[in-house]
N, CA, C and O atoms as a GROMACS GRO file, in nm:
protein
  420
    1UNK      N    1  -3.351  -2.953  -3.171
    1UNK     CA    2  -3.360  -2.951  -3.027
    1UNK      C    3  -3.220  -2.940  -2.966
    1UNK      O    4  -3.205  -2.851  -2.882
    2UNK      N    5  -3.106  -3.027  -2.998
    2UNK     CA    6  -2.946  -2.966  -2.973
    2UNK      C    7  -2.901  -2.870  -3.002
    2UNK      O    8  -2.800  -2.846  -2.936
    3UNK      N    9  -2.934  -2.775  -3.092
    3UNK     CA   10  -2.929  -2.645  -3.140
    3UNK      C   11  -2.951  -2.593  -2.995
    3UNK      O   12  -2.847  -2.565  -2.935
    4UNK      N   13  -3.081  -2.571  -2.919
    4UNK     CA   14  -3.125  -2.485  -2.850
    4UNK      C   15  -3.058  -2.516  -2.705
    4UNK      O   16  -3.026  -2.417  -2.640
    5UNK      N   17  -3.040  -2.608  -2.665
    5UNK     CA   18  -2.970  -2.667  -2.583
    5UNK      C   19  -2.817  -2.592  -2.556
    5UNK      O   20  -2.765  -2.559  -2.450
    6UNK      N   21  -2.771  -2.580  -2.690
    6UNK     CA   22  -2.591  -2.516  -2.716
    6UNK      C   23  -2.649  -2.428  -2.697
    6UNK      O   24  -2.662  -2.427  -2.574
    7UNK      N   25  -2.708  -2.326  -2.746
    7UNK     CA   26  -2.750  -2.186  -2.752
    7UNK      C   27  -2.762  -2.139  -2.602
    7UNK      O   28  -2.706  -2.033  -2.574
    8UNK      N   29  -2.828  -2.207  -2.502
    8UNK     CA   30  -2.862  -2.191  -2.392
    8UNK      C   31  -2.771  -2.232  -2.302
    8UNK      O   32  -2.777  -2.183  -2.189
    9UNK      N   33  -2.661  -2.337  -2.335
    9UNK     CA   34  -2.494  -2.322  -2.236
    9UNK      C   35  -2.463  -2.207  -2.232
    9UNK      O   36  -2.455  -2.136  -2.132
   10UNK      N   37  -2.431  -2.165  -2.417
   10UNK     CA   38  -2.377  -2.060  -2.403
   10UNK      C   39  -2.420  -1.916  -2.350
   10UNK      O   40  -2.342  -1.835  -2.300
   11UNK      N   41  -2.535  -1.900  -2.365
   11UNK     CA   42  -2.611  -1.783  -2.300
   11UNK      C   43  -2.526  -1.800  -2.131
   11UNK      O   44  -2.489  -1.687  -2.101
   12UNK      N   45  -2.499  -1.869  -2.054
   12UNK     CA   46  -2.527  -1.918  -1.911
   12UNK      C   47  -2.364  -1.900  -1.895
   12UNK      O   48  -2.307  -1.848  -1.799
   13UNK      N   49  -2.301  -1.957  -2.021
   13UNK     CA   50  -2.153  -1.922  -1.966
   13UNK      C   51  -2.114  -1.773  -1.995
   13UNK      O   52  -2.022  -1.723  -1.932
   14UNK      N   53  -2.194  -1.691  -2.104
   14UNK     CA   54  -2.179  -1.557  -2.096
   14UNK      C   55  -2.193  -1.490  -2.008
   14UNK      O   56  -2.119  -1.396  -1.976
   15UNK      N   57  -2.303  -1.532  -1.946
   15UNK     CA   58  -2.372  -1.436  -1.810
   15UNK      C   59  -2.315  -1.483  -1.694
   15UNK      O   60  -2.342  -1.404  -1.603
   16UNK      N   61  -2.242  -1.582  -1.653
   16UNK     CA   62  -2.109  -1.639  -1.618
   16UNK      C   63  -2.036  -1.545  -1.576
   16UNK      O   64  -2.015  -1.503  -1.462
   17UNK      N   65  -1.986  -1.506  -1.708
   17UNK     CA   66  -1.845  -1.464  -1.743
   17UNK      C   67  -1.864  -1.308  -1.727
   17UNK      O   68  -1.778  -1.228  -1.692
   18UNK      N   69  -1.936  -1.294  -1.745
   18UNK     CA   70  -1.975  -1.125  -1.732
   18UNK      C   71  -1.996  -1.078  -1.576
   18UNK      O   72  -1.945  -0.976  -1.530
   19UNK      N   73  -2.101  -1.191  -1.486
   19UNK     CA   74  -2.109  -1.235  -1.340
   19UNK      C   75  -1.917  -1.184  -1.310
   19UNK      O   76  -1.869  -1.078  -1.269
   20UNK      N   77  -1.865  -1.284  -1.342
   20UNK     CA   78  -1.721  -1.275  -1.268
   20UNK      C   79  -1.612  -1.157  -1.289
   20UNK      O   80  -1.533  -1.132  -1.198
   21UNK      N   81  -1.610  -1.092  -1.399
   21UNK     CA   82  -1.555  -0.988  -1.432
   21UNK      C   83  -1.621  -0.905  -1.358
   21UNK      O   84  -1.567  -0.885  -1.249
   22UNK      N   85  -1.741  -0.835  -1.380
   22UNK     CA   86  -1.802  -0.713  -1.279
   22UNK      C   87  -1.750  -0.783  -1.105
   22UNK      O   88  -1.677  -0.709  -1.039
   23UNK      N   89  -1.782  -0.891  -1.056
   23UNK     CA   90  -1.730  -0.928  -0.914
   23UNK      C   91  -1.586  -0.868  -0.920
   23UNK      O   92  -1.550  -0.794  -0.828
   24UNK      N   93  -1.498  -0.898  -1.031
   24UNK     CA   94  -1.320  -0.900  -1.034
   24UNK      C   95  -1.309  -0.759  -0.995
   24UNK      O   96  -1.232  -0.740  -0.901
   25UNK      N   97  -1.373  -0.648  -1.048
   25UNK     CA   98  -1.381  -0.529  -1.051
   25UNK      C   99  -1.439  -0.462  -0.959
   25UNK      O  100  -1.384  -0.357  -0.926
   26UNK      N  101  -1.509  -0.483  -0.921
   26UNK     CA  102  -1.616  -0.425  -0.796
   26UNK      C  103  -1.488  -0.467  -0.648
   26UNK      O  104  -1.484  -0.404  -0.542
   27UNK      N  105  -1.415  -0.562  -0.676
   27UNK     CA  106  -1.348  -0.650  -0.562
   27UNK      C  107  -1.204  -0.532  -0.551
   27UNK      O  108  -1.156  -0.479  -0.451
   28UNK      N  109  -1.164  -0.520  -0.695
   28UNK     CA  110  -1.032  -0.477  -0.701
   28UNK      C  111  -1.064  -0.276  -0.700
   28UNK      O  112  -0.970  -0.198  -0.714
   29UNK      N  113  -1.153  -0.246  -0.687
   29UNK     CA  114  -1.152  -0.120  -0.677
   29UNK      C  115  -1.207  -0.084  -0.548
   29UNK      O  116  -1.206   0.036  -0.525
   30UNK      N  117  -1.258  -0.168  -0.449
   30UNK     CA  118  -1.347  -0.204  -0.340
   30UNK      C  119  -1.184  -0.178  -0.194
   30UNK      O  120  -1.147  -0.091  -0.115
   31UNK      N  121  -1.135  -0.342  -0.244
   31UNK     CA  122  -1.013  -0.350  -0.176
   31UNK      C  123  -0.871  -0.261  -0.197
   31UNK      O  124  -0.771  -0.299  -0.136
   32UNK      N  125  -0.864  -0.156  -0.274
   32UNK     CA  126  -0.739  -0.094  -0.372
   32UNK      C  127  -0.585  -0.113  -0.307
   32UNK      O  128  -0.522  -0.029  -0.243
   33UNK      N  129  -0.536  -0.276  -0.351
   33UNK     CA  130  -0.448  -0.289  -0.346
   33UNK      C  131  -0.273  -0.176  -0.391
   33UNK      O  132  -0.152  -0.177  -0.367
   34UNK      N  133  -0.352  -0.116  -0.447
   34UNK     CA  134  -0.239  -0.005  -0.451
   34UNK      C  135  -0.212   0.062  -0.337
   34UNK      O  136  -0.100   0.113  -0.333
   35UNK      N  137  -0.283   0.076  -0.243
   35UNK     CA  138  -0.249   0.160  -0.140
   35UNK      C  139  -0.141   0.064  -0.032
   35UNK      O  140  -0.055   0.116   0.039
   36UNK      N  141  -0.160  -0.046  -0.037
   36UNK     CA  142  -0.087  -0.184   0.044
   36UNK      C  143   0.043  -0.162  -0.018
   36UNK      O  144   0.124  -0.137   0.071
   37UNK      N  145   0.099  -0.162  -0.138
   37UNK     CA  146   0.184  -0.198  -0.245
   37UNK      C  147   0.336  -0.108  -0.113
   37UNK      O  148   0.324  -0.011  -0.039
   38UNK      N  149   0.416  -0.167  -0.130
   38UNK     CA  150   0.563  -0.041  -0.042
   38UNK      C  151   0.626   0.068  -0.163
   38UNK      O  152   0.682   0.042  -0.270
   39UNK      N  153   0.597   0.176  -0.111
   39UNK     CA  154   0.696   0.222  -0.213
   39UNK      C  155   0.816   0.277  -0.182
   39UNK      O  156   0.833   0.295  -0.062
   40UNK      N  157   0.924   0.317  -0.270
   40UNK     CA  158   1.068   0.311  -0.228
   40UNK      C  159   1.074   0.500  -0.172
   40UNK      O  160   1.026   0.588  -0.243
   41UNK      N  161   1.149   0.531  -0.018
   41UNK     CA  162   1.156   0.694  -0.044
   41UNK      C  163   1.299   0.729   0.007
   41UNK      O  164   1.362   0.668   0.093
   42UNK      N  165   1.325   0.804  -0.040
   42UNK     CA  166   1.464   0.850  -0.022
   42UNK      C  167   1.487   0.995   0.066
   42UNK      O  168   1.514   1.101   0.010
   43UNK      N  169   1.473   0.982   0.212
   43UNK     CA  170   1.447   1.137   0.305
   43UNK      C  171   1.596   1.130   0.364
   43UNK      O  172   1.693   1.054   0.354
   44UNK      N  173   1.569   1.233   0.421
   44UNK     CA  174   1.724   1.240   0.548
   44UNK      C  175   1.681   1.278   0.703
   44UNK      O  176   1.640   1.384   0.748
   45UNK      N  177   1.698   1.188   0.748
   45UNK     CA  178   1.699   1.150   0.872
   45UNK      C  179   1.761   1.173   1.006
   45UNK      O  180   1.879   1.174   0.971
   46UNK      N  181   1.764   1.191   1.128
   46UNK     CA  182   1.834   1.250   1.208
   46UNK      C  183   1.900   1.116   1.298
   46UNK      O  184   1.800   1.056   1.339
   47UNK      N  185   1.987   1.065   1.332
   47UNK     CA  186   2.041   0.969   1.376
   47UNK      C  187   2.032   0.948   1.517
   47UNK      O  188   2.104   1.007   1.597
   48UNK      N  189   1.935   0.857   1.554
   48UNK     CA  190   1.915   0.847   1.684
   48UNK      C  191   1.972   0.781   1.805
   48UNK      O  192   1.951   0.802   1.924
   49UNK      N  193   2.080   0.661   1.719
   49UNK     CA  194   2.114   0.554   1.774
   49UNK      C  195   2.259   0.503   1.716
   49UNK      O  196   2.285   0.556   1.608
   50UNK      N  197   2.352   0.417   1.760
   50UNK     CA  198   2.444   0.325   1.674
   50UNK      C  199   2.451   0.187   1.747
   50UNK      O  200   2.474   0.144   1.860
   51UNK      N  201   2.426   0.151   1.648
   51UNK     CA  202   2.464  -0.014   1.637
   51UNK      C  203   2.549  -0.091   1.579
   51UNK      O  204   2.631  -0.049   1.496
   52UNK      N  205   2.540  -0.204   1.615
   52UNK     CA  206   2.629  -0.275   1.545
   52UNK      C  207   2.589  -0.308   1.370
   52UNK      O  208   2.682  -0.346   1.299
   53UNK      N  209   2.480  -0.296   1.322
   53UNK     CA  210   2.397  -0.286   1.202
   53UNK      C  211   2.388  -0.162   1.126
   53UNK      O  212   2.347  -0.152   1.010
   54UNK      N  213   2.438  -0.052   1.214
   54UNK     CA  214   2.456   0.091   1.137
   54UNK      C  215   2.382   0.182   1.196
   54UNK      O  216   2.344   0.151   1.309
   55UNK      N  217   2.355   0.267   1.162
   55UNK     CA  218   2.299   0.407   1.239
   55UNK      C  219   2.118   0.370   1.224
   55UNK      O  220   2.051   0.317   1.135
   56UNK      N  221   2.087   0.421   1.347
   56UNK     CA  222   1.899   0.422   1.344
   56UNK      C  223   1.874   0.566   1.359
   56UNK      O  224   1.914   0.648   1.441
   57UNK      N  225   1.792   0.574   1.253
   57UNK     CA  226   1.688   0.724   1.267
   57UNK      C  227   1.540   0.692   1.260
   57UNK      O  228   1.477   0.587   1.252
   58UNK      N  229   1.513   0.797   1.265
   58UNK     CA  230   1.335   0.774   1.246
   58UNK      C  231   1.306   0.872   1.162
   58UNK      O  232   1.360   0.982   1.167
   59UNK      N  233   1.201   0.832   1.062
   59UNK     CA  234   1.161   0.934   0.962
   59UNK      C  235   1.040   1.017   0.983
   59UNK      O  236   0.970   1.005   1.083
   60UNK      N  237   1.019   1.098   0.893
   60UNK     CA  238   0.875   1.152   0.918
   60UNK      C  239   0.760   1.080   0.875
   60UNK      O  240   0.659   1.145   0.847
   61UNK      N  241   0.758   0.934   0.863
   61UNK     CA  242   0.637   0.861   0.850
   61UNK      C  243   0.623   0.783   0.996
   61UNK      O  244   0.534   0.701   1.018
   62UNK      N  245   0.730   0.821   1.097
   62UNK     CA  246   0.721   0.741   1.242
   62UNK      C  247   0.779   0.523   1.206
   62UNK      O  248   0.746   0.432   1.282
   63UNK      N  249   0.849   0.507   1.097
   63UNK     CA  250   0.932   0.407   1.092
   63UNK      C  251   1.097   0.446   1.123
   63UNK      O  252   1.167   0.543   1.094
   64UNK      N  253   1.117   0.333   1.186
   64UNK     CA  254   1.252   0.350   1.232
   64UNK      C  255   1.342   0.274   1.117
   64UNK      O  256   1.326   0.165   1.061
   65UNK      N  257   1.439   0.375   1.105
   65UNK     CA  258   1.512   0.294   0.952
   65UNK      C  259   1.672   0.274   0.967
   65UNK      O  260   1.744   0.372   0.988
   66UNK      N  261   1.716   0.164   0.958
   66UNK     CA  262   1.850   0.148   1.017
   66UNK      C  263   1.948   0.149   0.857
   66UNK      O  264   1.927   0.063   0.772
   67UNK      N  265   2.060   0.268   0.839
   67UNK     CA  266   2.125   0.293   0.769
   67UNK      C  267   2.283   0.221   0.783
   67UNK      O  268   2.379   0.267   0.844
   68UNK      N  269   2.274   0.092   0.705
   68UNK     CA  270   2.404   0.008   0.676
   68UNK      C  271   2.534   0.142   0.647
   68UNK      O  272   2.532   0.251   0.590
   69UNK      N  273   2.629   0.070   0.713
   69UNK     CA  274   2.749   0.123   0.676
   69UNK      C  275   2.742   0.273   0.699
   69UNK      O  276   2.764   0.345   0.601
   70UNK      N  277   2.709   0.344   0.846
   70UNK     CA  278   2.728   0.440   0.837
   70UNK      C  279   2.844   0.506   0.952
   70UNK      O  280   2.911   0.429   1.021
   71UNK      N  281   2.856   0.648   0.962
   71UNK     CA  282   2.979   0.690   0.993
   71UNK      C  283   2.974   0.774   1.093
   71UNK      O  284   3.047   0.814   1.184
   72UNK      N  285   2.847   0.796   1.043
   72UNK     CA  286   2.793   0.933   1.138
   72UNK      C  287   2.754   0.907   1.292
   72UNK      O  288   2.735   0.789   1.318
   73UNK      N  289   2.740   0.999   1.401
   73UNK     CA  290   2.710   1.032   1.507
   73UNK      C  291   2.583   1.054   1.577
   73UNK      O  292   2.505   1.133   1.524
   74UNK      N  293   2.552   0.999   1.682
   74UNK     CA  294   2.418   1.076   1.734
   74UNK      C  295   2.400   1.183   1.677
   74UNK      O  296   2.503   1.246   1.654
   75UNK      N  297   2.287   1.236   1.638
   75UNK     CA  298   2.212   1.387   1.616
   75UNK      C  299   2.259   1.457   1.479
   75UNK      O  300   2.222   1.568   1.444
   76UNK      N  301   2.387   1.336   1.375
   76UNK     CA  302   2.394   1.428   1.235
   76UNK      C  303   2.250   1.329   1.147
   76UNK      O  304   2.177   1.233   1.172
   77UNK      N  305   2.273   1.433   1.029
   77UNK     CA  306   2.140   1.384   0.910
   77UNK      C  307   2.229   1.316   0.797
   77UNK      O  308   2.333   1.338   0.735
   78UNK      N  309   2.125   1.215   0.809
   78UNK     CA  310   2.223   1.073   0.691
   78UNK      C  311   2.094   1.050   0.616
   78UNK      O  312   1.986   1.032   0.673
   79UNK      N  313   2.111   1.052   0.486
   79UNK     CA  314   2.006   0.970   0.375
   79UNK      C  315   1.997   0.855   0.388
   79UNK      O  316   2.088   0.773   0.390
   80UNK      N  317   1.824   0.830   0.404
   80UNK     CA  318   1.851   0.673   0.419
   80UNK      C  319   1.728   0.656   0.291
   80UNK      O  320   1.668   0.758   0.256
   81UNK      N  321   1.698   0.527   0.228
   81UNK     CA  322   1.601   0.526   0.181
   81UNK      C  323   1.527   0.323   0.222
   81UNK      O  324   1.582   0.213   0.232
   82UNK      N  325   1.392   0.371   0.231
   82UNK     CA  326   1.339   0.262   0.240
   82UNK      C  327   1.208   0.239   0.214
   82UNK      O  328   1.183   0.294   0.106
   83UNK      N  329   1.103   0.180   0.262
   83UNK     CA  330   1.014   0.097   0.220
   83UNK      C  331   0.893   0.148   0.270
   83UNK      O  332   0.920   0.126   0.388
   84UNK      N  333   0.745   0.215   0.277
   84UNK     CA  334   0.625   0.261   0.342
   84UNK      C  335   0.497   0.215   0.295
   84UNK      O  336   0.518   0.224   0.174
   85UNK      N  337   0.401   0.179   0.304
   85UNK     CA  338   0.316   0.126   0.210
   85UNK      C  339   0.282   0.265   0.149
   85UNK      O  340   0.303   0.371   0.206
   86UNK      N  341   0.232   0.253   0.039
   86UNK     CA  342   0.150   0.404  -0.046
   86UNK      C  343   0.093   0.440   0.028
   86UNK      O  344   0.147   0.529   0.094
   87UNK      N  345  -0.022   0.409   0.063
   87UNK     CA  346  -0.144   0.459   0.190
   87UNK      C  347  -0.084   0.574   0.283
   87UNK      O  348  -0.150   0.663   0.336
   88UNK      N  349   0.106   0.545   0.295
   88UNK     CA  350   0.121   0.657   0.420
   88UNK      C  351   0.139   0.744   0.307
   88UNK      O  352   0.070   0.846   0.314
   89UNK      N  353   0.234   0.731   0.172
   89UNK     CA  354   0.217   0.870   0.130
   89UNK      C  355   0.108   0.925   0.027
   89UNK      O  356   0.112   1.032  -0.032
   90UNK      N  357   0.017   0.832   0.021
   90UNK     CA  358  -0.078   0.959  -0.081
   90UNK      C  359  -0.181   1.017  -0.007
   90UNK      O  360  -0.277   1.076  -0.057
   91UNK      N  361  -0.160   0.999   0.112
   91UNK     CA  362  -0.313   1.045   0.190
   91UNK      C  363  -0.392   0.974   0.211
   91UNK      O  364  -0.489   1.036   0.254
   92UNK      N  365  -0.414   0.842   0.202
   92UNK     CA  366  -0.512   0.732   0.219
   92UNK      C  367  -0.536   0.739   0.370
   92UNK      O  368  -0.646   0.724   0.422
   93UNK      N  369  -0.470   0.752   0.406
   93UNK     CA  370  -0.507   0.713   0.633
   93UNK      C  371  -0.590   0.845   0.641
   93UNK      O  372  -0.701   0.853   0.695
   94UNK      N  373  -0.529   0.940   0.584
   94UNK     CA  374  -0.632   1.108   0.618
   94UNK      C  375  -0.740   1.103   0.564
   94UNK      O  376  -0.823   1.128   0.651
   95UNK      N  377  -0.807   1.078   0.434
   95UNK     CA  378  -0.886   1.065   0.357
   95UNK      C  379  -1.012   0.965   0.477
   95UNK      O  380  -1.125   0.984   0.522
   96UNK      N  381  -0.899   0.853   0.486
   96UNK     CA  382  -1.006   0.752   0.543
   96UNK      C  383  -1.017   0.745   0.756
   96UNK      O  384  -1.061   0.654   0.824
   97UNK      N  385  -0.962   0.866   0.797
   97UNK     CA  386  -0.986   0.944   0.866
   97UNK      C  387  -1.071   1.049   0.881
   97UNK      O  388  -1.126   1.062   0.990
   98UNK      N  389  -1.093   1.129   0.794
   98UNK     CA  390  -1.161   1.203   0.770
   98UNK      C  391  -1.317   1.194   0.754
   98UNK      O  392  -1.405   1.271   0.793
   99UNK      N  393  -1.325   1.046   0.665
   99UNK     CA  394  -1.471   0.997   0.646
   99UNK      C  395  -1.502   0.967   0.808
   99UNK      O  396  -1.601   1.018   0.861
  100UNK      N  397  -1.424   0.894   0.870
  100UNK     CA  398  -1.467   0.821   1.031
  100UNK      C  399  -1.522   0.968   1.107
  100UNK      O  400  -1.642   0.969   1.137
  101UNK      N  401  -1.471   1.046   1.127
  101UNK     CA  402  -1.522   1.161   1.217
  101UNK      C  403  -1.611   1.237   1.113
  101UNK      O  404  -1.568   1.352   1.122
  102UNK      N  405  -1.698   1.238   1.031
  102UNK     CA  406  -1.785   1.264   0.970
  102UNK      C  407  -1.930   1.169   0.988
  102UNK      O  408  -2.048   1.203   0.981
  103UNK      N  409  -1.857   1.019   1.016
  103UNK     CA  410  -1.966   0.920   1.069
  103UNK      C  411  -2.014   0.912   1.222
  103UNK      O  412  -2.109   0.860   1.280
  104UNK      N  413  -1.860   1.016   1.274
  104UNK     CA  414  -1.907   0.957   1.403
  104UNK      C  415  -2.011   1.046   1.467
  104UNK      O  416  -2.033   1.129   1.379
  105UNK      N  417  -2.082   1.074   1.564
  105UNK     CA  418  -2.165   1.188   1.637
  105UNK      C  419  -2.090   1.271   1.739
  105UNK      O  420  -2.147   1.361   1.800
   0.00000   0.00000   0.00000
């Protein structure tokens, strides 16, 4: 009779455990934290501004990126590199644009 008892935890913590993995997965491909993640880009920029912090441009993702230690002038192009979530560059906002005006009427 303890035999069947163990047998039947374990059945319950398998189906458990199997329960939580498919949730882990369904969650992490559901939410795709990769698109959140920043990734690093290295463009050249047109200089919009000077400060006391260094030159401000704006890139072609519409972030304003302030370049330490620079030299340059209103209106020259300075490399700057910095930080965007993935989402702006693999196409994630268009993609998930694209579905919305397909839902909408």
């Amino acid at each position: 009779m303890l035999a069947k008892q163990t047998e039947k935890r374990l059945s319950r913590r398998m189906l458990m455990s199997i329960m939580i993995t498919g949730i882990a997965v369904i969650t992490l491909f559901t939410v795709t934290p990769w698109n959140i993640i920043p990734t690093q880009i290295t463009e050249d920029v047109t200089v919009l501004a000077i400060t006391e912090h260094g030159c401000v441009g704006e890139s072609q993702y519409g972030v304003s990126v302030v370049v330490s230690e620079c030299n340059a002038q209103v209106g020259d192009i300075v490399s700057a590199t910095f930080y965007v979530p993935s989402m702006e560059v693999n196409g994630y906002y268009d993609r998930l644009s694209d579905r919305v005006e397909m839902v909408q009427p």
